[in-house]
PQR file of N, CA, C, O and H, with PARSE charges and radii, in Angstrom:
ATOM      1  N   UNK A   1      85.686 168.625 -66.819 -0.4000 1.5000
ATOM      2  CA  UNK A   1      84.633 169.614 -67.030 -0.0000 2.0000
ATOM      3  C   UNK A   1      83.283 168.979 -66.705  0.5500 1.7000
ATOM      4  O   UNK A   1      83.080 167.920 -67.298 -0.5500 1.4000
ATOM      5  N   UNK A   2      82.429 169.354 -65.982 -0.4000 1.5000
ATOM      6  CA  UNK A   2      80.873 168.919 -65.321 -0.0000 2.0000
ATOM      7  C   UNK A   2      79.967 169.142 -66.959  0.5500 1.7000
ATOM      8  O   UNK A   2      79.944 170.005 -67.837 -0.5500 1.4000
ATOM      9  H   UNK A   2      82.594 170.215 -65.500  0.4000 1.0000
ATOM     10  N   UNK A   3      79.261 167.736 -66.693 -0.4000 1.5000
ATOM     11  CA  UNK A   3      78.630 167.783 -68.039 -0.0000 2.0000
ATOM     12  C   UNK A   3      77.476 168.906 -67.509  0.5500 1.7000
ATOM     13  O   UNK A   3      77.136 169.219 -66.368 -0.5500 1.4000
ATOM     14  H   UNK A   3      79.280 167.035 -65.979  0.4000 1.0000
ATOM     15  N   UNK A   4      77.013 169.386 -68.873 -0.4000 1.5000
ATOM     16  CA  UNK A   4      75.645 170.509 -68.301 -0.0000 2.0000
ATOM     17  C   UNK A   4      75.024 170.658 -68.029  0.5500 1.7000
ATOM     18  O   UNK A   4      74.580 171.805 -67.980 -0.5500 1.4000
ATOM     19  H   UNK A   4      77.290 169.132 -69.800  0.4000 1.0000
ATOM     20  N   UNK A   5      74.153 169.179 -67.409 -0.4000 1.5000
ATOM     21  CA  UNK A   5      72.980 169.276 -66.509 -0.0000 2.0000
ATOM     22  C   UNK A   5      72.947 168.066 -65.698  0.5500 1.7000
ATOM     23  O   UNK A   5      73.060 166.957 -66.220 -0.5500 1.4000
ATOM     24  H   UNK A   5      74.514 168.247 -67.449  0.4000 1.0000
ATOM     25  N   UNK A   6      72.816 168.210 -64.612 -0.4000 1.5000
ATOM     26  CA  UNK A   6      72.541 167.313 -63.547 -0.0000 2.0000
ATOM     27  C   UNK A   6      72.162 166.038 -63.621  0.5500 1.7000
ATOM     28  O   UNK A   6      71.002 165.741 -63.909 -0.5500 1.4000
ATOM     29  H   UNK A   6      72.723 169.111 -64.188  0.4000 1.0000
ATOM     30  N   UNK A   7      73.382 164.864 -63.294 -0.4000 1.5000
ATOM     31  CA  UNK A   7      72.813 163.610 -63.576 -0.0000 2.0000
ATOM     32  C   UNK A   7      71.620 162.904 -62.911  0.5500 1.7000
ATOM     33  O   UNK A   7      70.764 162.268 -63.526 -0.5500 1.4000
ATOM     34  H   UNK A   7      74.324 165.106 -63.061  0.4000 1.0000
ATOM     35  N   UNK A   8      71.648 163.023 -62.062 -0.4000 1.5000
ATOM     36  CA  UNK A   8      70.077 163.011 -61.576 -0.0000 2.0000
ATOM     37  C   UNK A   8      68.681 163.786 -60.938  0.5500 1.7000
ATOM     38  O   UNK A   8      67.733 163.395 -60.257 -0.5500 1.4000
ATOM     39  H   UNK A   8      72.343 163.540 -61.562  0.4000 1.0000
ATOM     40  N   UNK A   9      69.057 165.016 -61.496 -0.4000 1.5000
ATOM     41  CA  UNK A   9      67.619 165.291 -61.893 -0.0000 2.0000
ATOM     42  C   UNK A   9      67.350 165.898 -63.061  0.5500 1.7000
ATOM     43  O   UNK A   9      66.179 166.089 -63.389 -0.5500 1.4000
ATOM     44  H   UNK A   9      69.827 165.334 -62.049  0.4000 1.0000
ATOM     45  N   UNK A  10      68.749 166.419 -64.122 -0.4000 1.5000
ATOM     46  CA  UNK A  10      68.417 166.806 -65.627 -0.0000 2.0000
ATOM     47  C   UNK A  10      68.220 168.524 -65.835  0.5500 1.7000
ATOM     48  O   UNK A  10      68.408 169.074 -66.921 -0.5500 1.4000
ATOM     49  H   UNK A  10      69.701 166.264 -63.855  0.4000 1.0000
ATOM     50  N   UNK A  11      67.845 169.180 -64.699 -0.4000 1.5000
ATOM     51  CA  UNK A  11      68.186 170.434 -64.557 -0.0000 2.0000
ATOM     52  C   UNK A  11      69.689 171.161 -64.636  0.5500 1.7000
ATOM     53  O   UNK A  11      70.534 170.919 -63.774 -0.5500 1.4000
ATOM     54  H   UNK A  11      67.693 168.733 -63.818  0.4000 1.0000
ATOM     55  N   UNK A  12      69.966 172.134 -65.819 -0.4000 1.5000
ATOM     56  CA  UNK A  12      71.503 173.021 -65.799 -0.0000 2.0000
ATOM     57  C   UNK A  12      71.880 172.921 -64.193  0.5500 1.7000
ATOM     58  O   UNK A  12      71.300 173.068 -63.117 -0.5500 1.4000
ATOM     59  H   UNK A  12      69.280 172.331 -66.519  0.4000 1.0000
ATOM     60  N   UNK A  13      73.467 172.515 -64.775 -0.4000 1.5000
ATOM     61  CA  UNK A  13      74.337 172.713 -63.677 -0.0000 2.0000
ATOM     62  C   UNK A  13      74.826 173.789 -63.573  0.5500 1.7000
ATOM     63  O   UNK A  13      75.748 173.901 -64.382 -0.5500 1.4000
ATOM     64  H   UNK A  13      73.937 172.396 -65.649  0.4000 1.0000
ATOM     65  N   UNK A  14      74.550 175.451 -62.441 -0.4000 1.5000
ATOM     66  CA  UNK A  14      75.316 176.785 -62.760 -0.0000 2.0000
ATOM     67  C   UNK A  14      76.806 176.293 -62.443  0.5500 1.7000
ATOM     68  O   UNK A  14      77.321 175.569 -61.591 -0.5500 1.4000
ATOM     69  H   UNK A  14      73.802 175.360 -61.784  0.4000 1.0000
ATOM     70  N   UNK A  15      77.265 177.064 -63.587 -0.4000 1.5000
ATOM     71  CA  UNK A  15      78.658 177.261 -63.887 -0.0000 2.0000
ATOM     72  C   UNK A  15      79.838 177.360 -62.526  0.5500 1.7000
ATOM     73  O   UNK A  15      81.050 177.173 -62.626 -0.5500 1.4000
ATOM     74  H   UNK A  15      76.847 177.651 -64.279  0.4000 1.0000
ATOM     75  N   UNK A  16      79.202 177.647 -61.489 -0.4000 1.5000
ATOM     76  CA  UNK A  16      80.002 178.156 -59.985 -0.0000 2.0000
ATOM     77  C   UNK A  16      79.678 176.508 -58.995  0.5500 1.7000
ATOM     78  O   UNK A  16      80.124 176.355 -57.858 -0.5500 1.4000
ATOM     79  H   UNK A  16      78.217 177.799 -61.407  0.4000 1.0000
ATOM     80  N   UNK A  17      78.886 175.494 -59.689 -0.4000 1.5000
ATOM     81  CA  UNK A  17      78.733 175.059 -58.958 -0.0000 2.0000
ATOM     82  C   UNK A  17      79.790 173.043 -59.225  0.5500 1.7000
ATOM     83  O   UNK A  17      79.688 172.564 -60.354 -0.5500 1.4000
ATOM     84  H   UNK A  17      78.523 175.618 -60.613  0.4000 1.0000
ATOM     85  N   UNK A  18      80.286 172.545 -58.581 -0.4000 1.5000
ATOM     86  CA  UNK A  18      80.775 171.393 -58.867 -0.0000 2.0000
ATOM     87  C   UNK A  18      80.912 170.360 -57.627  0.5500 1.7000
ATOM     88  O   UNK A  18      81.817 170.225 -56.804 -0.5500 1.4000
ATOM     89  H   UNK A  18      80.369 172.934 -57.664  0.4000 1.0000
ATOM     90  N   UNK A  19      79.701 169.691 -57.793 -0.4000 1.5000
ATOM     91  CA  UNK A  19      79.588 168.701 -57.197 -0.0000 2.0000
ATOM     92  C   UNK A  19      78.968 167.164 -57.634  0.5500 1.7000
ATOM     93  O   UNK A  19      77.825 166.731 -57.786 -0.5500 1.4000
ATOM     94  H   UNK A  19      78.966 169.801 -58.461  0.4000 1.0000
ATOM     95  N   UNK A  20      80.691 166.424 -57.786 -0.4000 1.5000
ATOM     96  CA  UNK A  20      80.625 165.392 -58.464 -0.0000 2.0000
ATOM     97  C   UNK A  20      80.458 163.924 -57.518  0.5500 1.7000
ATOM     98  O   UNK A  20      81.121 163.661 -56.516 -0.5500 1.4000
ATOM     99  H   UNK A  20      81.619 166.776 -57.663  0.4000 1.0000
ATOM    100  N   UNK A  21      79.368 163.052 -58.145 -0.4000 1.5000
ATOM    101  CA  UNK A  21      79.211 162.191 -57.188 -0.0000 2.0000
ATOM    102  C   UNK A  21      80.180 160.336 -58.371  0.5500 1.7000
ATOM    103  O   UNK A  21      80.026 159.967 -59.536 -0.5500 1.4000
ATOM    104  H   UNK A  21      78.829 163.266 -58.959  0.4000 1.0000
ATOM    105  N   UNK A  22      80.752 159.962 -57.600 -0.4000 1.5000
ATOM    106  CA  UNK A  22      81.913 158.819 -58.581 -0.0000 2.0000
ATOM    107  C   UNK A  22      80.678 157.516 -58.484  0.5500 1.7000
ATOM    108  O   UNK A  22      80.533 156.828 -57.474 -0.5500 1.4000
ATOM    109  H   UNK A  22      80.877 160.262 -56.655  0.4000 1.0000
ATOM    110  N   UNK A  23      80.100 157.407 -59.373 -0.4000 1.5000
ATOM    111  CA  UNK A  23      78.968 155.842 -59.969 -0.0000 2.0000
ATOM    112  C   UNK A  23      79.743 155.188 -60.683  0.5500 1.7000
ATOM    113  O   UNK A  23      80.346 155.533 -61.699 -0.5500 1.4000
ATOM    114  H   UNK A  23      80.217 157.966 -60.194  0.4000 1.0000
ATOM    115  N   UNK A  24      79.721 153.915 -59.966 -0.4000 1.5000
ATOM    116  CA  UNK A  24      80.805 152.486 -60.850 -0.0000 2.0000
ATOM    117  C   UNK A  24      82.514 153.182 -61.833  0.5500 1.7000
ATOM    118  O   UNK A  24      82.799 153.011 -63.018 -0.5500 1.4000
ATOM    119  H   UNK A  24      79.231 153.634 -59.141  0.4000 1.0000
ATOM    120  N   UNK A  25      83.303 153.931 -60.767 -0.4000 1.5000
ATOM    121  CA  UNK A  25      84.145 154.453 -61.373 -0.0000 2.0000
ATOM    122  C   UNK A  25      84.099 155.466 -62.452  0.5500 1.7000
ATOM    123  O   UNK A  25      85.090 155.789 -63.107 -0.5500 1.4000
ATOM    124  H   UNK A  25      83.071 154.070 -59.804  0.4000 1.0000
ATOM    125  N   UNK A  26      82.520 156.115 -62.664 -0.4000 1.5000
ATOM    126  CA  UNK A  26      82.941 157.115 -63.271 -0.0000 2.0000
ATOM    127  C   UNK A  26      82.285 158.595 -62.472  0.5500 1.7000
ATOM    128  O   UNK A  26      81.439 158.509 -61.582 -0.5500 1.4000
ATOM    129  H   UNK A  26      81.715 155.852 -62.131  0.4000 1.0000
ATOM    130  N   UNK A  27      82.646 159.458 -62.794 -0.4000 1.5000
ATOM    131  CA  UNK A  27      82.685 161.296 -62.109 -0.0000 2.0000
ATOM    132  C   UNK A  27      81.141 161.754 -62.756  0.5500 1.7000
ATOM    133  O   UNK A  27      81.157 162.282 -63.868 -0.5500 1.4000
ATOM    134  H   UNK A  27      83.333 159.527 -63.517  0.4000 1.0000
ATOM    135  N   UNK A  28      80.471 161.652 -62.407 -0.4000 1.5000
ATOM    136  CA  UNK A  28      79.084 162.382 -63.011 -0.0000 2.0000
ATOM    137  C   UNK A  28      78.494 163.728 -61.998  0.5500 1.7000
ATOM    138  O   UNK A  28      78.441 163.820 -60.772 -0.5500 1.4000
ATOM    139  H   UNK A  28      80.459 161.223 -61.503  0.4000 1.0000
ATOM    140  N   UNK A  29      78.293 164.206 -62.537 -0.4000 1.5000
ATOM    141  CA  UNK A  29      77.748 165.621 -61.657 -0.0000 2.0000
ATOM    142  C   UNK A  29      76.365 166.227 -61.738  0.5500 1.7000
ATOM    143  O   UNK A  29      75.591 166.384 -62.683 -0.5500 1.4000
ATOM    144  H   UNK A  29      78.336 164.131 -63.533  0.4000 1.0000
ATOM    145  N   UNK A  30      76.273 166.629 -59.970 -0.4000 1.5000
ATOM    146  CA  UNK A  30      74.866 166.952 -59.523 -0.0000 2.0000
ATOM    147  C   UNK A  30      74.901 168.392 -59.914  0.5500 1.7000
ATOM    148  O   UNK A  30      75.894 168.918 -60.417 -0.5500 1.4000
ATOM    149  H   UNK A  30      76.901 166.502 -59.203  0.4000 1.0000
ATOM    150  N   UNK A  31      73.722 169.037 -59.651 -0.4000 1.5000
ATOM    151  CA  UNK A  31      73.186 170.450 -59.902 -0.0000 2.0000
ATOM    152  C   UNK A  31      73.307 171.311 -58.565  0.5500 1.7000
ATOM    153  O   UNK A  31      73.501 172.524 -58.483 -0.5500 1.4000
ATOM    154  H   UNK A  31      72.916 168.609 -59.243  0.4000 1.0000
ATOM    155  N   UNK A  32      73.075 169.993 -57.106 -0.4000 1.5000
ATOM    156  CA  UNK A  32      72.719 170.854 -55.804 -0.0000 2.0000
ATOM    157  C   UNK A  32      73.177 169.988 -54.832  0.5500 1.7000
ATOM    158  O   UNK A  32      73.486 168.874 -55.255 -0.5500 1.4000
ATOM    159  H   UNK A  32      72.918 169.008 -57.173  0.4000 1.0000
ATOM    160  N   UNK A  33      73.330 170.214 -53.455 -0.4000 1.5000
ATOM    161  CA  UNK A  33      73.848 169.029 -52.957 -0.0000 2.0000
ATOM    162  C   UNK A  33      72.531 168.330 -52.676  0.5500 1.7000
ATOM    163  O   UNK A  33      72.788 167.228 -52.191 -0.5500 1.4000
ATOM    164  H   UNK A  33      73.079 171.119 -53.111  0.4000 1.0000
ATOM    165  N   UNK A  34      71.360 168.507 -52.773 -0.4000 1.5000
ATOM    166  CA  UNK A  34      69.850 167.326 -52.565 -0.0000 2.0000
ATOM    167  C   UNK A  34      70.416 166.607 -53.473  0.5500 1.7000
ATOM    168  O   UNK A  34      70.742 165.524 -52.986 -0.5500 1.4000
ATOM    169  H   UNK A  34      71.151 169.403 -53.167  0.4000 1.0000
ATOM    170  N   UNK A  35      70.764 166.723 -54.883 -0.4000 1.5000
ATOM    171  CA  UNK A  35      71.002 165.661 -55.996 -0.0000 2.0000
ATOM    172  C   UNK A  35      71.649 165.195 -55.918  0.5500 1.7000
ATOM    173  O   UNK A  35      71.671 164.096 -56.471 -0.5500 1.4000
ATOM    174  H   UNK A  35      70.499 167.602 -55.278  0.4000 1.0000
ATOM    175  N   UNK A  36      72.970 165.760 -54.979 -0.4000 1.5000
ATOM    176  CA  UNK A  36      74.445 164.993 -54.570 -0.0000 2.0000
ATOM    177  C   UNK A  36      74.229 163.634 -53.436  0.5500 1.7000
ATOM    178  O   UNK A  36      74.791 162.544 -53.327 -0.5500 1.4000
ATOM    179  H   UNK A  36      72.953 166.653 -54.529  0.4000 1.0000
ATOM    180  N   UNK A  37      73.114 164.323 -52.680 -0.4000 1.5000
ATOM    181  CA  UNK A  37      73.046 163.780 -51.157 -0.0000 2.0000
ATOM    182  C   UNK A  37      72.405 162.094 -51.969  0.5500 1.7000
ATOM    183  O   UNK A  37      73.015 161.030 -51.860 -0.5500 1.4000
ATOM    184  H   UNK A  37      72.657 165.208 -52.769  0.4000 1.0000
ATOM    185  N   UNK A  38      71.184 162.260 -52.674 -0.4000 1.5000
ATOM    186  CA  UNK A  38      70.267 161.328 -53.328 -0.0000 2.0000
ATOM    187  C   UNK A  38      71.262 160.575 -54.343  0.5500 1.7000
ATOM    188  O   UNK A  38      71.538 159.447 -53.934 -0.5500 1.4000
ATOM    189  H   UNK A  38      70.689 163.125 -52.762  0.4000 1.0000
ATOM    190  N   UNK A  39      71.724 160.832 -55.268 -0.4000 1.5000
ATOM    191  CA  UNK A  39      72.568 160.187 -55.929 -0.0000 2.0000
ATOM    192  C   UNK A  39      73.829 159.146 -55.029  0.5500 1.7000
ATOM    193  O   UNK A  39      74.152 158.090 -55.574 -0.5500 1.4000
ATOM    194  H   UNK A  39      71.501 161.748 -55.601  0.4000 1.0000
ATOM    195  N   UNK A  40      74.425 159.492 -53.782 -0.4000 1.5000
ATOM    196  CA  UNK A  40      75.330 159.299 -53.351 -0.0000 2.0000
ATOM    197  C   UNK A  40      74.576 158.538 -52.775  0.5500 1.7000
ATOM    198  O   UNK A  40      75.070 157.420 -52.921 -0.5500 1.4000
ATOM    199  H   UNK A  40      74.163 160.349 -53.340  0.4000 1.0000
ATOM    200  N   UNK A  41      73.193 158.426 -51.906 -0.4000 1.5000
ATOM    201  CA  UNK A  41      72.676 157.115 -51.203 -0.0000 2.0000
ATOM    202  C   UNK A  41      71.936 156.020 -51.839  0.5500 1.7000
ATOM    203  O   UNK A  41      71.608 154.963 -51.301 -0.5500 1.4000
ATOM    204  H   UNK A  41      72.792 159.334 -51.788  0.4000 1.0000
ATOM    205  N   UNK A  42      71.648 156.488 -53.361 -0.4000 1.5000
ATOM    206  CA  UNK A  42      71.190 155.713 -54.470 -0.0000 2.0000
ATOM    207  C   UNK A  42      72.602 154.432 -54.911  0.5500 1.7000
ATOM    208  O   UNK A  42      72.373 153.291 -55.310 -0.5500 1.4000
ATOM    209  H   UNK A  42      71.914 157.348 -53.798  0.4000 1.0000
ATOM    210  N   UNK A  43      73.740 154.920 -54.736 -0.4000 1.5000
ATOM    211  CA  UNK A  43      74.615 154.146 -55.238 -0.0000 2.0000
ATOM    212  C   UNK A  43      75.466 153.344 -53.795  0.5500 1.7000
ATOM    213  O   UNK A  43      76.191 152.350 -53.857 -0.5500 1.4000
ATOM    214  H   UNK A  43      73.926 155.848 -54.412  0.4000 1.0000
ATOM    215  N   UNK A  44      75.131 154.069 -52.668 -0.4000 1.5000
ATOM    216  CA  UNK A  44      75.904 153.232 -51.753 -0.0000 2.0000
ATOM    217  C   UNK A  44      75.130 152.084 -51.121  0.5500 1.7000
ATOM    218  O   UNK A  44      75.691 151.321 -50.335 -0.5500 1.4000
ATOM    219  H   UNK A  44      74.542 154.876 -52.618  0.4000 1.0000
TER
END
């Protein structure tokens, strides 16, 4: 289940949306894919 607001930027995640980015083996989830795109080049 996507926790309820966006791990990196803190804004609600809508309910239709699931896009999880994997940081040091664990599943945390964005709000949009900008937060997906940023999170995912923050950790690679």
């Amino acid at each position: 289940m996507p926790e309820h607001d966006c791990y990196h930027c803190g804004l609600p995640i809508p309910a239709d949306v699931d896009l999880p980015v994997d940081i040091e083996g664990v599943q945390h989830h964005m709000c949009c894919t900008g937060c997906q795109a940023v999170a995912e080049s923050i950790v690679s």
